[in-house]
N, C-alpha and C positions, 0 to 999 in steps of 0.2 A: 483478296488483294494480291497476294501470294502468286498468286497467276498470272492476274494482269502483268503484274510486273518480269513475270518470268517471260510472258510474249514479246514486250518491247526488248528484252532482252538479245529474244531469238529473231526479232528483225533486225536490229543494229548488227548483232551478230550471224551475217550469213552462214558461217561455216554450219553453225548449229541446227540447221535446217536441213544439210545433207544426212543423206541417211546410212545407215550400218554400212550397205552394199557400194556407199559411195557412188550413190543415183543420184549425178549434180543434177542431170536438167530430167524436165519429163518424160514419159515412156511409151509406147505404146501399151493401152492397158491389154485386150488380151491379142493375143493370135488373130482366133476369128475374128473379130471386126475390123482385121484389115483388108478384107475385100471389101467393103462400102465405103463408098464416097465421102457420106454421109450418116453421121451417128451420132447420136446424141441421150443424154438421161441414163443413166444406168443405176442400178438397183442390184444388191447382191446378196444373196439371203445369210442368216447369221450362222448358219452349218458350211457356208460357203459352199454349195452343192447345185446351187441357181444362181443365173444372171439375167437381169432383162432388162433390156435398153430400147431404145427408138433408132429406128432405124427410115432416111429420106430420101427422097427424089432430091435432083443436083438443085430445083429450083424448090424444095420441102414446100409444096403441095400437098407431098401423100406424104403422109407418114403414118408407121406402123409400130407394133410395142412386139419384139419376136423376145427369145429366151432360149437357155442355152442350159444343161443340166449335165452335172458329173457325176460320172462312175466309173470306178477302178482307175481311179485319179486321170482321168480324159474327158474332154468336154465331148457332147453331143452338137451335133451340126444346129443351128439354129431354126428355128421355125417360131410363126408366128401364133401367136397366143389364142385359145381359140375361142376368146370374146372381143377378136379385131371385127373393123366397123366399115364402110364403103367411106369415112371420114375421116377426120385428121386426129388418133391416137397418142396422146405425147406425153411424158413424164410419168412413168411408171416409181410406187415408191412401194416397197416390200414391210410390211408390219413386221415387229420384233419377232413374232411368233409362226410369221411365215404362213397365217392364215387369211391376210386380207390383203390383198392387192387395188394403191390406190392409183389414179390416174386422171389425165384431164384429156378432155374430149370436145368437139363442137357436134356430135353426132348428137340426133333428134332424140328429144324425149319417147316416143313413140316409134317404134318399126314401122309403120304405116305412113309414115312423111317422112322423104327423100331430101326434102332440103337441111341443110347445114343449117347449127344456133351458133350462138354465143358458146363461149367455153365455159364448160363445168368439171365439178369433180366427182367423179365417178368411182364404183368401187365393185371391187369382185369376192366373193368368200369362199373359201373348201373348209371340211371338217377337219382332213388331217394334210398333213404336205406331202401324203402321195394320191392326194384325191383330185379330183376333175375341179378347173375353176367352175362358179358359178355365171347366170349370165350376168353382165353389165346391173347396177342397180347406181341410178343417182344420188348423190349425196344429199341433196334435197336444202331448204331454208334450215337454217339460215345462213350456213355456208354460200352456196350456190346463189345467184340474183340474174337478174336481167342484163351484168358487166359481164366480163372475162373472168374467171378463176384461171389456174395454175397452179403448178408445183407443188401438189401436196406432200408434203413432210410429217410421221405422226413421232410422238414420243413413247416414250414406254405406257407412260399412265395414256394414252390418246390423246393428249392435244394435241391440234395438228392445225401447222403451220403453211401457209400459203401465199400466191400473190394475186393482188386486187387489182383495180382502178373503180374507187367509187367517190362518193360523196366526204366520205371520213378522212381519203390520202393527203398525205403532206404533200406529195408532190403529182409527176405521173403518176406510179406503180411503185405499192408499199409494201413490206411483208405486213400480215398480221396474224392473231394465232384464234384458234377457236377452240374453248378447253370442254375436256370432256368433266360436265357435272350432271349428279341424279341421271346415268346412262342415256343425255342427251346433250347435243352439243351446245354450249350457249352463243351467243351472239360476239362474233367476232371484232376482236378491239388491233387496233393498230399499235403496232411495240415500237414507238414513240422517235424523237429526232435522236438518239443514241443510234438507233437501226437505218430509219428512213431518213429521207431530207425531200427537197425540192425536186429532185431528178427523177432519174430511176431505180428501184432497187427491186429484185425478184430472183427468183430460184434459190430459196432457201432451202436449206440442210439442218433438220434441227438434231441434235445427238440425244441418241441412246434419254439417257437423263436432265433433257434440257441443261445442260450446264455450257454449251456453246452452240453458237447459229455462225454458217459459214453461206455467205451469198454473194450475189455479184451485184458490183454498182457500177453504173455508166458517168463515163466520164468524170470523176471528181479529181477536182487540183490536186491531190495525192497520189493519183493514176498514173499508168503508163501508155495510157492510148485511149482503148474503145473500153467496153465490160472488161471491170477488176476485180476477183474473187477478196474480199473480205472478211475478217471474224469478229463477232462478240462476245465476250462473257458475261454470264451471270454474275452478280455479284452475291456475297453474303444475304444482302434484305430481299431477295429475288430481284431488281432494277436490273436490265443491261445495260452494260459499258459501252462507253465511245468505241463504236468500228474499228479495224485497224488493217491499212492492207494486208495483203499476205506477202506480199512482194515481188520481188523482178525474177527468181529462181522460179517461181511457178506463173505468174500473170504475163503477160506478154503487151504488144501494142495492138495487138487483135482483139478478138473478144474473146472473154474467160468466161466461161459460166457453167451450168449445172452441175455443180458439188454434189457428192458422195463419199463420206469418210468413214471407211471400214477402221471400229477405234484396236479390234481383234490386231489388225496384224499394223497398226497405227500408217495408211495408206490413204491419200488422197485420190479420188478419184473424180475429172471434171473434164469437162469440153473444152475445148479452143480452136481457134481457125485461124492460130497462127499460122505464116508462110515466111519458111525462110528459103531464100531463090541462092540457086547457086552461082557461085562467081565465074563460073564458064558457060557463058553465054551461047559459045558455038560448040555445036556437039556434033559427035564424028559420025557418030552412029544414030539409026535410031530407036538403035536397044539402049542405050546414053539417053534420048530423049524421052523413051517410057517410062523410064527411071524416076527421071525428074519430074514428069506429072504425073504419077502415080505414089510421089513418096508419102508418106505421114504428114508431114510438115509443108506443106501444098494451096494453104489457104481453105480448104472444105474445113467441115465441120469433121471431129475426131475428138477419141475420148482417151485421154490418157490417166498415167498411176503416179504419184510422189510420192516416195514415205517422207512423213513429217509427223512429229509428236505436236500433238494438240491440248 
């Protein structure tokens, strides 16, 4: 309880949200992906030595899962993973251990059919974390169905958390979790109107020790626009708490979404397509107007950092 109450805390209180460095608004999270238009999903390994993110066409048709790896504290040029697909790749999530990489895919059960499915969750394995990924291997029932999957999120112990649209949803699109018992997944339960509601809720982040889920919800009367990054807590008896935005220093009127909270260096990291236009309209130059559509803050999809204690 202790918690909760320290969150409403820290949204009545803005100040408390800014960080050490005195990072009021969001960031470009790194360097490299500021030449893409379009980027989204990020995944950072817990040696902080990997990163992999989605990277998309202006109209995200294609998209791809690339990654990026340090040494002698400099990152490597990006390149794409090498169990990418002729299909749409998206939402890359790093297991604690660095040896399972999970993701969602519409690419065909079979190399032998060309055509696109439904989205699934998909998974890759290496023995060690400087081994070769393995190839694609589907996550299979009861996970997986004949809807869409998404955003897989796993915990330490392997539950792993995702988004649906089936027969069980409160609304559109709910998170639910699907926990790891007897070394098989069991059947996926919806984490109840505390998380979900009538609209939409997806791109769940579950932490380290399930003790918070950070995801974004469309449109609710607590909002500031379109997709609003949201959190839960765990309580004491295991139940989660009522939602709570995260607020106007990180959610915008645009859409907020696909959460990643590094708790190591206490760093939010999540997409947005905010666009802030600048108030000179008439530009002299048009190195002035590359500027301006080419900046961060542009309306594309872009993945930026907050530190925020959670």
């Amino acid at each position: 309880m202790y918690k909760q109450l320290l969150f409403i805390s820290i949204i009545t209180l803005n100040s408390l949200f800014v960080s050490s460095q005195n990072e009021v608004n969001p960031t470009n999270a790194f360097d490299f992906l500021s030449k893409y238009q379009n980027v989204r999903d990020i995944s950072i390994s817990k040696n902080h030595n990997e990163v992999y993110f989605t990277i998309q066409s202006n109209d995200e048709q294609v998209s791809k899962i690339a990654f990026v790896t340090k040494k002698n504290k400099k990152w490597s040029k990006p390149k794409l993973v090498s169990f990418s697909s002729a299909h749409r790749d998206i939402e890359p999530f790093l297991s604690n251990d660095g040896l399972r990489l999970y993701f969602s895919s519409n690419r065909p059960l079979h190399d032998s059919i060309s055509k696109s499915k439904d989205y699934d969750i998909w998974y890759v394995e290496r023995k060690n974390i400087k081994d070769n990924w393995s190839k694609a291997i589907n996550i299979g029932a009861p996970i997986n169905s004949e809807k869409d999957e998404f955003y897989p999120s796993v915990s330490i112990n392997k539950n792993l958390y995702f988004t649906v649209e089936n027969s069980k949803t409160i609304g559109k699109e709910d998170i639910f979790v699907s926990k790891w018992q007897d070394n098989t997944y069991s059947e996926p339960e919806n984490l109840g109107t505390n998380v979900n509601s009538d609209g939409y809720e997806f791109n769940a982040f579950i932490s380290p020790n399930e003790d918070f889920l950070i995801y974004s919800c469309y449109k609710r009367d607590d909002g500031f626009g379109s997709g609003d990054l949201y959190i839960s807590y765990r309580n004491e008896s295991g139940n989660w708490e009522k939602a709570k935005n995260l607020g106007n220093e990180i959610n915008s009127p645009a859409l907020d979404y696909c959460p990643f909270y590094d708790s190591q260096n206490k760093m939010l990291y999540f997409t947005s397509k905010k666009n802030i236009k600048s108030s000179n309209v008439l530009f002299n130059t048009i190195e002035e107007f590359e500027e301006e559509i080419t900046k961060t803050e542009n309306g594309n999809s872009r993945i930026y950092k907050y530190n925020i204690q959670l």
